[in-house]
C-alpha positions in Angstrom: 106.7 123.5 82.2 107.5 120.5 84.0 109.5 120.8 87.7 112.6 118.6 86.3 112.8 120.5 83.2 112.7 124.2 85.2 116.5 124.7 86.3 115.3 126.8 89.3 113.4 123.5 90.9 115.6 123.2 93.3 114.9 120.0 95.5 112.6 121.5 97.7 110.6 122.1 94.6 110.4 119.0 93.5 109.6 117.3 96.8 106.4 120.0 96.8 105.3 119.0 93.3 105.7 115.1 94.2 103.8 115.8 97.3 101.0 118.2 95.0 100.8 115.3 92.3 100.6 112.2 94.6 97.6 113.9 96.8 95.2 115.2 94.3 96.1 112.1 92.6 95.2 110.3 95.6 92.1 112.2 96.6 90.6 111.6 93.0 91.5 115.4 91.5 93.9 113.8 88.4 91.1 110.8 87.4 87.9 111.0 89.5 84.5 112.1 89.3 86.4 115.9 89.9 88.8 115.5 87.3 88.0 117.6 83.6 87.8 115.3 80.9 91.1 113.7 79.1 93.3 115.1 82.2 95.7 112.1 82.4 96.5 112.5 79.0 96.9 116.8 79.5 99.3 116.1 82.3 101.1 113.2 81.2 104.5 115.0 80.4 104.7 115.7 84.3 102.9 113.3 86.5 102.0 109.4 85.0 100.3 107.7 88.3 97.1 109.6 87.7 94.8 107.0 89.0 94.6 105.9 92.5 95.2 102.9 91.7 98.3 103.2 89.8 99.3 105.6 92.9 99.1 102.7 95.1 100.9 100.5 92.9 103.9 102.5 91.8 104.3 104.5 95.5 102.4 102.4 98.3 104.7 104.4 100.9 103.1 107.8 99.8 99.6 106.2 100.2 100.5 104.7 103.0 101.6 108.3 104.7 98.5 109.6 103.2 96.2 107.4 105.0 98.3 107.1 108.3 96.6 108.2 110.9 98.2 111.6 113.1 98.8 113.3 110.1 96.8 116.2 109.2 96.3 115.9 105.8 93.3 116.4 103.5 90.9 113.5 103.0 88.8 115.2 99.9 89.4 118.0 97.3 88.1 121.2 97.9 85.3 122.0 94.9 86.1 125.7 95.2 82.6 127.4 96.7 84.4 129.3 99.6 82.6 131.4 101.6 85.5 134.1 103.5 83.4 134.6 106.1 82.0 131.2 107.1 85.1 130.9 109.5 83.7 133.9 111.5 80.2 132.7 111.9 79.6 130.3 115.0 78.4 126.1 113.9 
């Protein structure tokens, strides 16, 4: 269900889901090399900048927070092998 169509979004729920959407859009995770196959189309009742590029065009602000630097956001998507205890174990 999309955010705006769930009557318990409140505001705060919305600004999370814009802030969701516009990274892994950013990062490559809605049209990129990461992305599963036909995924703009699968999510295009709830997010339609789903290439960088259009991103950049619709919401230059956002990428321009994105890429400020200071901010510690994430530059890549995670690809999901996790290893618990590799944050125990010295470099």
């Amino acid at each position: 269900m999309c955010a705006q169509e769930d009557e318990t979004c409140d505001y705060g729920c919305l600004l999370t889901e814009y802030f969701y959407w516009a990274l892994t859009t950013h990062l490559g995770g809605q049209d990129g090399p990461l992305a599963p196959p036909g995924r703009c189309a699968d999510i295009a009742d709830e997010w339609q900048p789903c290439q960088q590029r259009v991103l950049g065009l619709v919401s230059p602000v956002t990428v321009a927070l994105f890429e400020a630097p200071g901010f510690a956001l994430a530059t890549r998507l995670p690809l999901g092998d996790y290893d618990p205890g590799r944050r125990h174990r010295k470099p």
